[in-house]
Wavefront OBJ file of the C-alpha trace (Angstrom):
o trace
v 10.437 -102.622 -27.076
v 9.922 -98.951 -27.484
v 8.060 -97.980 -30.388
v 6.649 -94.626 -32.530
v 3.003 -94.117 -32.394
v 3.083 -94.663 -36.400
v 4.928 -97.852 -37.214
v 5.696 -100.621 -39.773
v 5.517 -104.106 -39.347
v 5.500 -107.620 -41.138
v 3.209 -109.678 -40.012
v 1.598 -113.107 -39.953
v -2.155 -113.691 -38.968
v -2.456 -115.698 -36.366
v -5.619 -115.739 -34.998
v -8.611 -113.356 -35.050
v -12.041 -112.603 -33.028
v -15.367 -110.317 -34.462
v -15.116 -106.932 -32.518
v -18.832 -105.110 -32.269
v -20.577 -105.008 -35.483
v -17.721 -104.506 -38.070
v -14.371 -104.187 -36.202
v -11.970 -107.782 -35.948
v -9.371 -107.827 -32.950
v -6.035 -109.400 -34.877
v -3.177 -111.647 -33.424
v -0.282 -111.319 -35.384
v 3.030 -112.691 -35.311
v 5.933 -110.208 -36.309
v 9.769 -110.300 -37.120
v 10.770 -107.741 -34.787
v 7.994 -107.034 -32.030
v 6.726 -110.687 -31.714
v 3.156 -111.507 -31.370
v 0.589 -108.566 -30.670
v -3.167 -107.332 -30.394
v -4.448 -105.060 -33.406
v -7.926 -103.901 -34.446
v -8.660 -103.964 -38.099
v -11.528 -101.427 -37.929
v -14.189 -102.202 -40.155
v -12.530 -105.204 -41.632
v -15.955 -107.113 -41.390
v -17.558 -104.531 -44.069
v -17.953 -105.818 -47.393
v -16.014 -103.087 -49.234
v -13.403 -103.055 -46.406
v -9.769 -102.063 -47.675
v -8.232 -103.983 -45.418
v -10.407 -107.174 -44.911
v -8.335 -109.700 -47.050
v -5.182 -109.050 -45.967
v -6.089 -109.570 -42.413
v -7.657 -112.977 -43.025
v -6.108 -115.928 -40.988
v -2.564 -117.128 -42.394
v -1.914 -114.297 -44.746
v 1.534 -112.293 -44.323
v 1.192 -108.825 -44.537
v 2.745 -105.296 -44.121
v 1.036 -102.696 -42.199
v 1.115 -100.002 -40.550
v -0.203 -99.821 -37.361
v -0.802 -96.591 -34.871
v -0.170 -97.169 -31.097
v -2.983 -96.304 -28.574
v -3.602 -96.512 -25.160
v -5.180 -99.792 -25.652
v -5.105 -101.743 -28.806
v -3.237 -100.619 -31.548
v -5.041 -100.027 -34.557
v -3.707 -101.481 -38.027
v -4.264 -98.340 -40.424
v -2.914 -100.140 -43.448
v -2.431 -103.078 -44.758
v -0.762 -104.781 -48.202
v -0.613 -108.631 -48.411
v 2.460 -109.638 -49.112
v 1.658 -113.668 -49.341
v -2.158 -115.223 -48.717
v -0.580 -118.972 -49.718
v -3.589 -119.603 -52.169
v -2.269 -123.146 -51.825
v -3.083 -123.495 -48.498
v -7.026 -122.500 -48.827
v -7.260 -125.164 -51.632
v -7.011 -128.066 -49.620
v -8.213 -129.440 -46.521
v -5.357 -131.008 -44.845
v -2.871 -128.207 -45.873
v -5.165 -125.256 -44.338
v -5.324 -127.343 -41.176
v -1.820 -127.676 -40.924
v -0.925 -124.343 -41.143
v -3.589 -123.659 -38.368
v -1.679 -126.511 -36.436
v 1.093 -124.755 -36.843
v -0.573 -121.186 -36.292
v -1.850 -122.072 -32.863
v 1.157 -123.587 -31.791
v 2.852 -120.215 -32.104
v 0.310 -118.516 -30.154
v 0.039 -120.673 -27.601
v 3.997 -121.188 -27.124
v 4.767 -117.003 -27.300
v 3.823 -114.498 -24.861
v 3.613 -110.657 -26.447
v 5.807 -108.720 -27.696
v 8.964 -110.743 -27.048
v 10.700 -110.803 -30.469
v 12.107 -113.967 -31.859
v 13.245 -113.490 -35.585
v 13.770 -117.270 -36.157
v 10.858 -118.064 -35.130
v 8.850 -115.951 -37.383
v 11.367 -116.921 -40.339
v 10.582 -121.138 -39.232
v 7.203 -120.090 -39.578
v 7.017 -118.071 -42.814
v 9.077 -120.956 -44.181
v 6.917 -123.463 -43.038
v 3.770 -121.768 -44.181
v 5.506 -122.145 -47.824
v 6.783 -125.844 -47.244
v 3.059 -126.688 -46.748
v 1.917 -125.666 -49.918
v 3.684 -127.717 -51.865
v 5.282 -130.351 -50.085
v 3.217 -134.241 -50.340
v 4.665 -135.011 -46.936
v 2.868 -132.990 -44.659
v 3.446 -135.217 -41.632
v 7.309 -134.617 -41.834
v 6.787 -130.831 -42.521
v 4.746 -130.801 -39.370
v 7.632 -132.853 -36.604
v 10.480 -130.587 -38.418
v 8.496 -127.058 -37.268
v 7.651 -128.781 -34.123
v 11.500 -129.670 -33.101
v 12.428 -126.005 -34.535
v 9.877 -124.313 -32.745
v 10.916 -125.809 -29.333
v 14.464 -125.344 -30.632
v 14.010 -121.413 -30.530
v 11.663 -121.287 -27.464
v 14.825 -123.343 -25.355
v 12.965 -126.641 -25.816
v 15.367 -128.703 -27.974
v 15.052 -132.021 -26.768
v 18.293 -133.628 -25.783
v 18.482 -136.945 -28.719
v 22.576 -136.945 -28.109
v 22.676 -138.373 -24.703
v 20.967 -140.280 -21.945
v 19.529 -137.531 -19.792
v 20.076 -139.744 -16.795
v 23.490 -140.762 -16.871
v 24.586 -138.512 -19.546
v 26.504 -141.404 -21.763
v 26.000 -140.648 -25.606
v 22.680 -142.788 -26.575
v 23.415 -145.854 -29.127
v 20.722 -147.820 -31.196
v 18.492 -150.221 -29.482
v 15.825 -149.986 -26.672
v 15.671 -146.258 -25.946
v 13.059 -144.179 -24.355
v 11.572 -140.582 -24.622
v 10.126 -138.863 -21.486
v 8.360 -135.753 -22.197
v 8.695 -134.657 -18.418
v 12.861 -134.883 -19.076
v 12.565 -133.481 -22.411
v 14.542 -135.940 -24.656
v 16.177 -139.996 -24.285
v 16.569 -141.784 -21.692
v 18.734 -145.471 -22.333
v 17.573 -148.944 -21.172
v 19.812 -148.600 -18.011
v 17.837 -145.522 -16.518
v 14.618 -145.932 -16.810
v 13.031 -146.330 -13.586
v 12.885 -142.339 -12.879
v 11.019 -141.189 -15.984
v 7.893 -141.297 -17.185
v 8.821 -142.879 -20.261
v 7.868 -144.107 -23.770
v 9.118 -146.387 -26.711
v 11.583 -145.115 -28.693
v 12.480 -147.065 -31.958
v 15.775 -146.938 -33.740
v 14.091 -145.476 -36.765
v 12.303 -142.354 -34.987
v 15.534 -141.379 -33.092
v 17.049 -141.287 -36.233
v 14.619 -139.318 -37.980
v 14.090 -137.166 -35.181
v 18.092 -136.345 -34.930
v 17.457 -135.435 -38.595
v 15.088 -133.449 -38.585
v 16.739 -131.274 -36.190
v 19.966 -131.290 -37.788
v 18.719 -130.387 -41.433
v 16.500 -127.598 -43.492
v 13.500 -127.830 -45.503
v 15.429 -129.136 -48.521
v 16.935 -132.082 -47.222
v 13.545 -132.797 -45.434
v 11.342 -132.696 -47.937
v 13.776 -136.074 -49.482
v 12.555 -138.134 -46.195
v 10.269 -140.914 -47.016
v 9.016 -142.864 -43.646
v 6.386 -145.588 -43.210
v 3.078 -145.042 -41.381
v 3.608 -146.577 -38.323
v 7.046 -144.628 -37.887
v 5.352 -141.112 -38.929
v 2.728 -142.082 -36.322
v 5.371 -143.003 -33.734
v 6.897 -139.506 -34.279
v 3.514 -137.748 -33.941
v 2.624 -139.446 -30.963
v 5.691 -138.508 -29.207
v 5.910 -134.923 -30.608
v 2.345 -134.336 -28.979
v 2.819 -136.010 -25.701
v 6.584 -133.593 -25.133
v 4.378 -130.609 -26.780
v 1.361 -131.343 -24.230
v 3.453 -131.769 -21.451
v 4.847 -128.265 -22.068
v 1.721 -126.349 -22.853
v 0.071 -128.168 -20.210
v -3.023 -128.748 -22.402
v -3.523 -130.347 -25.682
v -3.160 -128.451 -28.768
v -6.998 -128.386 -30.478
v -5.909 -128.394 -33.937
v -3.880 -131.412 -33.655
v -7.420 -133.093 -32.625
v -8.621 -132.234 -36.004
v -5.715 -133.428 -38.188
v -6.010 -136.783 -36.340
v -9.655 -137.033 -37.224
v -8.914 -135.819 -41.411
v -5.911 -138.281 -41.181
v -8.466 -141.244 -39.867
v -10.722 -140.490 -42.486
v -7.984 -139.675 -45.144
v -8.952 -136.635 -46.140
v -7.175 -134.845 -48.330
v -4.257 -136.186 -46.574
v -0.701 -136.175 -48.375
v 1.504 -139.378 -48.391
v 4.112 -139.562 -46.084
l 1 2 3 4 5 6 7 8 9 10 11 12 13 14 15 16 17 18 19 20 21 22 23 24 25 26 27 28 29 30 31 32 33 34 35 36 37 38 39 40 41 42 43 44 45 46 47 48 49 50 51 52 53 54 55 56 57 58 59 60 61 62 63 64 65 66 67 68 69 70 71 72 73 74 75 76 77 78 79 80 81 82 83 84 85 86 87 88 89 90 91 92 93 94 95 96 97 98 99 100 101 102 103 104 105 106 107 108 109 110 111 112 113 114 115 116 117 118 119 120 121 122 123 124 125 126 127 128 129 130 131 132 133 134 135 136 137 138 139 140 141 142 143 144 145 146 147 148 149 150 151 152 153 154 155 156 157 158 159 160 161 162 163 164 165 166 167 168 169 170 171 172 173 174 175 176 177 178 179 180 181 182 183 184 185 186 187 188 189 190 191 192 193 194 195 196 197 198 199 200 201 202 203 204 205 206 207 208 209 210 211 212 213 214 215 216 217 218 219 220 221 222 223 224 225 226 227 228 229 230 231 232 233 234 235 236 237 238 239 240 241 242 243 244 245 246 247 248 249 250 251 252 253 254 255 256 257 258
């Protein structure tokens, strides 16, 4: 996308690295211009005016001039740091979750408004919400939605007949169900009748209806579990976050109920 040398932006921290001895090199995530490269010049100083609102997670408008190289951000006025977030340990993690699944799913500068809305929404949704775990499979199902990931929950994949309650499977490597007839061809896992039916409503719902789910432990586990093996399977490498939200949910940590 063609831009000005001087331009505005929203934007969403997404990750950020220490550049010489006060400089920070900035991934954001943007409406309109998708995820880019800035340098917050002397953001690192203790009396930098620009520091806090380029902290990890914190939405933002700047202004940013374009150079050769990296563009610079020139300005910056937080428009959201979701104080909720930073309060608790389980929260912050699963925005990161969320965060790095962004960056690791987008290449630069290809602009996908949804996606940016999904995840200003979903930055929101996880400071209040008590059930993190369902906050978490929704983004995940609308994030591969608007990347052309959907899974297909309708119909078999195989034989295309529409899929019914009972023995079903999920292959990550087919991208959605497979039924009890065609399962020799697939890498395949365990689908219950509970997690299809979840997982069909997550993806045909918003926020507010979601946030009314109640599931059991073992089914919010099943949904993880097959959420990370169809997420790894596209990334080709497992997500490092979700590591760490495993280990806080083992030791219950500041983990909401589900």
């Amino acid at each position: 996308m063609s831009r000005t040398r001087l331009y505005n932006t929203e934007a969403v921290v997404l990750r950020k690295s220490d550049l010489g001895e006060a400089d920070s090199i900035v991934v954001l995530y943007t409406p309109h211009l998708g995820k880019l490269r800035a340098v917050a010049k002397g953001a690192r100083r203790p009396k930098s005016r620009i520091g806090g609102h380029v902290e990890l997670l914190v939405h933002s408008q700047m202004l940013l001039v374009r150079t050769k190289s990296l563009d610079i951000i020139s300005q910056s006025q937080t428009i959201d740091s979701f104080l909720a977030l930073r309060d608790d340990l389980w929260r912050t993690s699963s925005a990161i979750y969320v965060a790095e699944l962004i960056d690791r799913f987008t290449a630069e500068e290809q602009e996908n408004y949804p996606l940016f809305r999904l995840f200003i929404d979903t930055l929101h949704q996880l400071c209040w919400s008590r059930h993190g775990d369902i906050v978490l499979r929704y983004f995940e199902l609308h994030l591969l939605k608007h990347l052309g990931y959907q899974p297909e929950l309708q119909q078999c994949l195989v034989c295309r007949t529409p899929v019914t309650p009972g023995a079903n499977y999920f292959t990550p490597t087919g991208g959605g169900v497979v039924c009890p007839h065609c399962t020799s061809q697939e890498v395949i896992y365990p689908l219950s009748v509970n997690a299809l039916k979840v997982l069909r409503f997550l993806q045909s719902s918003d926020y507010p209806e979601v946030d009314r789910l109640r599931t059991t432990p073992e089914l919010a586990s099943e949904l993880e579990r097959l959420m990370q093996r169809y997420i790894r399977y596209l990334l080709e490498r497992d997500v490092r976050s979700a590591a760490w939200l495993d280990r806080l949910r083992n030791e219950e940590i500041g983990h909401p109920g589900t």
